[in-house]
C-alpha positions, -999 to 999 in steps of 0.1 A, spaced: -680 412 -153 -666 445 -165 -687 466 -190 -672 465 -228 -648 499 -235 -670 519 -257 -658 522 -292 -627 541 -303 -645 573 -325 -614 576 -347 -618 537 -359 -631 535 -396 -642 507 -413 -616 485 -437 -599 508 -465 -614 541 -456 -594 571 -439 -590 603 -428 -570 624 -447 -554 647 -424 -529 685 -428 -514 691 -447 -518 658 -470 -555 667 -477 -545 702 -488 -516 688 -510 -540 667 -529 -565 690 -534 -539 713 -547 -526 680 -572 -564 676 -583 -569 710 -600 -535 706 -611 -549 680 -627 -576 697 -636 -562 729 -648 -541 707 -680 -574 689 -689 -593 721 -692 -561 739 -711 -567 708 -731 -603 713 -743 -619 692 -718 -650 702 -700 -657 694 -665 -689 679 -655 -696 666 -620 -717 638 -619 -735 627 -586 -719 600 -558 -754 578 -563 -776 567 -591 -803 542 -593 -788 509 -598 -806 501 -629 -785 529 -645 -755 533 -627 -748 492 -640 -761 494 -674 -737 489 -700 -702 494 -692 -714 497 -654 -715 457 -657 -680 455 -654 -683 472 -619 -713 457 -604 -692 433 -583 -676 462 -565 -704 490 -561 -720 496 -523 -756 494 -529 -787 512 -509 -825 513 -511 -833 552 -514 -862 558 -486 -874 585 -514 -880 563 -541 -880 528 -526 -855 518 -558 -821 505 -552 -793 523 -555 -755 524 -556 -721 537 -547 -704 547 -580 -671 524 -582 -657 538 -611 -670 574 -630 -666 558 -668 -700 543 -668 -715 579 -653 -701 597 -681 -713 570 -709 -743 576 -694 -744 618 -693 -727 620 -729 -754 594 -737 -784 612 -727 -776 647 -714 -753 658 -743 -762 632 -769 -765 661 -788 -734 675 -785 -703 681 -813 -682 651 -811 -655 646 -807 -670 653 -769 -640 662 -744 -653 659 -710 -630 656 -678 -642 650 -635 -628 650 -606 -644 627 -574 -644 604 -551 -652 568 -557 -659 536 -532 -652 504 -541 -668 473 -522 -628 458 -520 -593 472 -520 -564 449 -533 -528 438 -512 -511 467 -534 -538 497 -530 -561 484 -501 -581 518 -495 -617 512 -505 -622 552 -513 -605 561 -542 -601 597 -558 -603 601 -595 -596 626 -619 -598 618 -655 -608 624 -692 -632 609 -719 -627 621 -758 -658 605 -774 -671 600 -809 -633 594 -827 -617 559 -834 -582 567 -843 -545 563 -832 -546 604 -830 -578 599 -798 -557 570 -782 -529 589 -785 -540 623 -768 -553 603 -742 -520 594 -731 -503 634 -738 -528 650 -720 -524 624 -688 -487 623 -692 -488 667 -692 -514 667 -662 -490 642 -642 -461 666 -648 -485 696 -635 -489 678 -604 -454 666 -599 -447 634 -613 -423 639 -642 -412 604 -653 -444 584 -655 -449 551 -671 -473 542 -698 -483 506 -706 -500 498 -731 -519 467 -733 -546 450 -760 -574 431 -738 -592 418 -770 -560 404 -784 -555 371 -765 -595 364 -767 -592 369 -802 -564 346 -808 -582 321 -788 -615 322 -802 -598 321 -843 -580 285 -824 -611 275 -811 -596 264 -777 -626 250 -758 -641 260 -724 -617 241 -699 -583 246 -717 -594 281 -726 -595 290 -687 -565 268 -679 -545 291 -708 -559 325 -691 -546 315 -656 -514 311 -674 -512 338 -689 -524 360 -660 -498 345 -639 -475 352 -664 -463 313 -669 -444 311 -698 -445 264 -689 -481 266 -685 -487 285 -718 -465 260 -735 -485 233 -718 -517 245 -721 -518 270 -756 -515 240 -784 -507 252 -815 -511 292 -799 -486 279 -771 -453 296 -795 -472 326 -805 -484 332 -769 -451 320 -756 -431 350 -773 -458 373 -768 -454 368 -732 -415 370 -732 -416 404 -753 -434 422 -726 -416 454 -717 -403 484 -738 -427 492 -763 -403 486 -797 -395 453 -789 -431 441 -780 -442 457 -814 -414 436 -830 -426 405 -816 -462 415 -829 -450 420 -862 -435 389 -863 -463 368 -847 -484 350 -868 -517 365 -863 -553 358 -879 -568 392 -894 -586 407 -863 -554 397 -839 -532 420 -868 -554 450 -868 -552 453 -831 -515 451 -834 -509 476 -865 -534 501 -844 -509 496 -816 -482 506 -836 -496 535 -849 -508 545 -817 -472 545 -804 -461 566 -836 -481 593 -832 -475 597 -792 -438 597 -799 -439 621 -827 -453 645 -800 -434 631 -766 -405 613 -777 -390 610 -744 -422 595 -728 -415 556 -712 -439 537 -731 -439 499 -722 -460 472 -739 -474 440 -725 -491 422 -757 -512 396 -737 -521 412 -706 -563 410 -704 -568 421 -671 -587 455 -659 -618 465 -666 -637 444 -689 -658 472 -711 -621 477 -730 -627 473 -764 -593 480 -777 -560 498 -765 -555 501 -726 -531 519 -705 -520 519 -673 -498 541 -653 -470 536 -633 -445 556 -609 -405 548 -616 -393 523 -593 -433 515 -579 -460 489 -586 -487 504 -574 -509 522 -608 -514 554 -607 -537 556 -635 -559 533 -658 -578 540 -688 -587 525 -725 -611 523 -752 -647 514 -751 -678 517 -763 -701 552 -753 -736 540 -767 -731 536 -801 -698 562 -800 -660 549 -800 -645 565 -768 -613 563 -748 -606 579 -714 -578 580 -690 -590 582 -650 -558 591 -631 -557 584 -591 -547 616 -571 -536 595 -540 -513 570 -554 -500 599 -572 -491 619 -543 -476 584 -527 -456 585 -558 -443 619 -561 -418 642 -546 -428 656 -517 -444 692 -521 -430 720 -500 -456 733 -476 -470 761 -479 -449 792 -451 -472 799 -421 -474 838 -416 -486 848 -377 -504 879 -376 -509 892 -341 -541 913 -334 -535 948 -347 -512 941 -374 -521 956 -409 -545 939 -432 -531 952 -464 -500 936 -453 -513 905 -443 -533 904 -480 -498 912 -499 -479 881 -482 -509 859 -491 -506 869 -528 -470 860 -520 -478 825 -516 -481 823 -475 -514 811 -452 -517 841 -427 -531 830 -395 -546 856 -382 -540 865 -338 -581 862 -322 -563 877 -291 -536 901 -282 -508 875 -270 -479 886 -249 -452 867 -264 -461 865 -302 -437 841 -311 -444 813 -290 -480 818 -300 -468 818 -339 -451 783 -327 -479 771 -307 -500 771 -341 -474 760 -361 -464 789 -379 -430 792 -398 -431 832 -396 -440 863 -377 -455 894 -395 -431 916 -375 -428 957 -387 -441 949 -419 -421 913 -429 -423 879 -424 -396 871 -400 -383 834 -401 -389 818 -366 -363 794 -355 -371 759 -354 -380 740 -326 -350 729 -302 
């Protein structure tokens, strides 16, 4: 009987990974890109902490994550604790409390790292970064619509430069269902069908909603064609005030970013489910995989939106960065100099020991250059 191989030290669990040179520098660098437009935008950062106590952490719009947040008794306090999932619910919570008093509107932006009990088939990592913005304390097309400039100007920061809003109403398909009074069964049947995007199960499931939902469904794409199909729906009161806020939400983002892609999908429902009114998601050209999600909600008693955008699918998404020039310096060589070519945008690496052939030790670190008589000379690359 042989003894078990011991266990591989580089294995991870499900979803997580290492993030290794030079893609851990490159998003880092995208982050405070990132970063940088929210703050140029009036947003102040605020950092909140990985854990909370459960109790808090899930509270109101935390609900909508319990079912993915890592949970932990804290040896401290003997209370439970959790993972944060998603950093909404932290920042209802600090805005709530912390700066209750605060002007609104309240313009707060984070950057973190969040862990989420499952991945999904598209985006399977269980450790997901986040940057993002809350405006608090304004209901308006002008807050929805910020929401979505701002995120669409930080994307461009960080390299993306053809992004993809969609904008989505959550409330409207439970609206229109609850004004039909579809009962329980038929209710969850219609859902499914409209999750699944099936326009034959709509029609045989939606009664006398099955046309409305029907060409609903079928508008789904670029944003003046789904607002046609909204106008022209039949919708009870509550149903056509979520649809003429739509509208005017679109207006005033075009009237700043004409050009932006704005798509529309009138009965989509899914995401998180503390949206109270206009959602968004963010796509890559040519890629499924979001890059972004955010929406309206509810901050206490305040009317909030907030857009958290996801550094890591970002960087799948976008052109490749150039890496940053690696500068040898051998032992002896001139600091000054060394300082100037790092204000001109190189990492120096600096010789611990004279080396007889500096060149082959530039290459052996994987340096592109060689601080030779004062420049950087070019090394030739690898046969």
């Amino acid at each position: 009987m042989t003894d078990d191989l011991p266990p591989n030290p580089a294995l991870l669990p499900a979803g997580l990974r290492d993030l290794l040179p030079p893609e851990a520098a490159t998003e880092a660098a995208a982050v405070e890109a990132l970063m940088e437009v929210f703050a140029a935008h009036g947003y102040d950062r605020i950092r909140p902490p990985l854990l909370e106590f459960e109790d808090s952490l899930l509270a109101g719009s935390g609900a909508a994550v319990a079912d993915q947040t890592f949970r932990l008794m804290d040896p401290d306090s003997q209370r439970m604790m959790g993972l944060r999932a998603d950093t909404t619910p932290q920042v209802v919570r600090i805005a709530t409390t912390r700066l209750a008093g605060a002007p609104r509107p309240l313009r707060l932006s984070y950057a973190g790292q969040c862990l989420r009990v499952r991945g999904s088939q598209i985006a399977p990592d269980r450790q997901v970064p986040q940057a993002g913005i809350e405006l608090i304390g304004r209901d308006s097309p002008a807050a929805d619509a910020e929401i979505v400039l701002v995120g669409a100007e930080a994307l461009a920061a960080a390299g993306l430069a053809r992004p993809s809003f969609d904008l989505t109403l959550p409330t409207l398909t439970p609206a229109l269902m609850d004004d039909a009074g579809i009962e329980a069964a038929p209710h969850a049947a219609l859902a499914r069908a409209l999750d699944r995007k099936d326009a034959a199960s709509v029609a045989r499931h939606g009664g006398r909603l099955a046309p409305v939902l029907t060409d609903l469904l079928l508008a789904a794409g670029p944003a003046d064609r789904a607002l046609a199909a909204l106008a022209a729906a039949p919708l009870p009161p509550a149903a056509r005030a979520l649809a003429e806020r739509l509208a005017a939400t679109v207006a005033a983002i075009r009237a700043r970013a004409p050009a932006l892609r704005l798509t529309i999908d009138p009965v989509e429902f899914r995401g998180f489910r503390y949206h109270t009114g206009i959602a968004v998601t963010v796509y890559a050209p040519g890629r499924h995989e979001e890059i972004g999600r955010g929406g309206r909600y509810l901050c206490g008693e305040d009317p909030a939106t907030g857009l958290s955008l996801y550094p890591d699918a970002l960087l799948r998404a976008a052109p490749p960065r150039a890496p940053r020039p690696r500068l040898f310096v051998p032992v002896g060589a001139d600091a000054d100099t060394a300082a100037r070519f790092r204000g001109l945008g190189y990492a120096t690496v600096a010789g611990l020991d004279p080396a007889a052939d500096p060149a082959a030790e530039a290459r052996r670190l994987l340096c592109t250059h060689l601080l030779r008589n004062g420049e950087a000379a070019k090394l030739p690359s690898a046969p």
